[in-house]
C-alpha positions, 0 to 999 in steps of 0.5 A, a space after each residue: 448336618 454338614 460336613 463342616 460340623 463333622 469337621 468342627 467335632 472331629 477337632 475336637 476329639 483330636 484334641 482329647 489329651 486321652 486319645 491316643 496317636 494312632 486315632 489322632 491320626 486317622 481323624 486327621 485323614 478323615 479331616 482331609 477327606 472330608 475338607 476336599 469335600 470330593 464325590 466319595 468323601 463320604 463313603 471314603 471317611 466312613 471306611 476310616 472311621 470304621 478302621 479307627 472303630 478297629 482300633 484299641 479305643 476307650 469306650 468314650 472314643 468309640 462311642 464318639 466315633 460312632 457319633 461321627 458316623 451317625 452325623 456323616 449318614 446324615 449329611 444332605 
């Protein structure tokens, strides 16, 4: 797993016509964070996926968004 794959998924869900602006967003800043691909990307990108997982998600959503912590925990 890489962080470009992450990258690719989180596109992706972005792209869901059903996802609301509020989580479009923060996958945008965890695009961000992870495309500067810095020391603390990782931890930085989890801590706003966890503030997306605090949102009014659909369980589809937040099942995804749990998919996407598990992929960033795996990352070498």
């Amino acid at each position: 797993m890489s962080y470009s794959e992450v990258i690719s998924f989180l596109g992706e869900l972005k792209e869901d016509p059903d996802a609301n602006k509020r989580f479009k967003e923060k996958a945008n800043e965890v695009i961000t964070i992870l495309s500067n691909n810095h020391d603390l990307a990782r931890e930085k990108a989890l801590i706003q996926l966890e503030e997306i997982n605090s949102l009014d998600l659909s369980s589809y959503h937040r099942t995804q968004v749990w998919d996407v912590i598990s992929m960033l925990e795996s990352v070498d």
